[in-house]
N, C-alpha and C positions, 0 to 999 in steps of 0.2 A: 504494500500500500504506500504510496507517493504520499509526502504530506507537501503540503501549497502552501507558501507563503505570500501572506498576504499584510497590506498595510494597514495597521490599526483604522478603525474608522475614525478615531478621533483627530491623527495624521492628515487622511483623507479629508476632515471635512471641515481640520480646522482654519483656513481662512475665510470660509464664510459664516463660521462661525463665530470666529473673532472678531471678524465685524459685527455679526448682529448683535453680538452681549455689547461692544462697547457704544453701538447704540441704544440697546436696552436702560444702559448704565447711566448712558448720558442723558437719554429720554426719564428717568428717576429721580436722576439730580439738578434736573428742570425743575420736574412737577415739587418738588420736594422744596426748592429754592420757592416759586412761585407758590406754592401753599407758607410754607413761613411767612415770607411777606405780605403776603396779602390782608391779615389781620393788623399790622403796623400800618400796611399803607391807608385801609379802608378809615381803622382807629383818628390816623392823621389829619383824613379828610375829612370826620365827622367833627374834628377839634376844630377846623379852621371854618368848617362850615357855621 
C-alpha cells in the first residue's frame, strides 16, 4: 500500500484564510471601537444640546 503525501489543509488554504481572519479581526475592532464611542459621542451631544 502506497501512502500519499499530501499538504496539510491548513498549508493549503492558509492565504485565504489569512486574509479573511485578518478581516474578520479588523471588521471586530471596528464594531468594537464604534460601539465604545458611540455612548461618549451621543453623551457629548446630548450635553451640548
Amino acid at each position: 500500500m502506497e501512502l500519499r503525501t499530501r499538504d496539510p489543509a491548513a498549508q493549503h488554504y492558509a492565504p485565504a484564510d489569512l486574509l479573511q481572519g485578518i478581516l474578520l479581526v479588523s471588521s471586530f475592532g471596528f464594531w468594537a471601537v464604534m460601539l465604545g464611542l458611540m455612548p461618549a459621542l451621543l453623551f457629548r451631544v446630548w450635553l451640548a444640546a
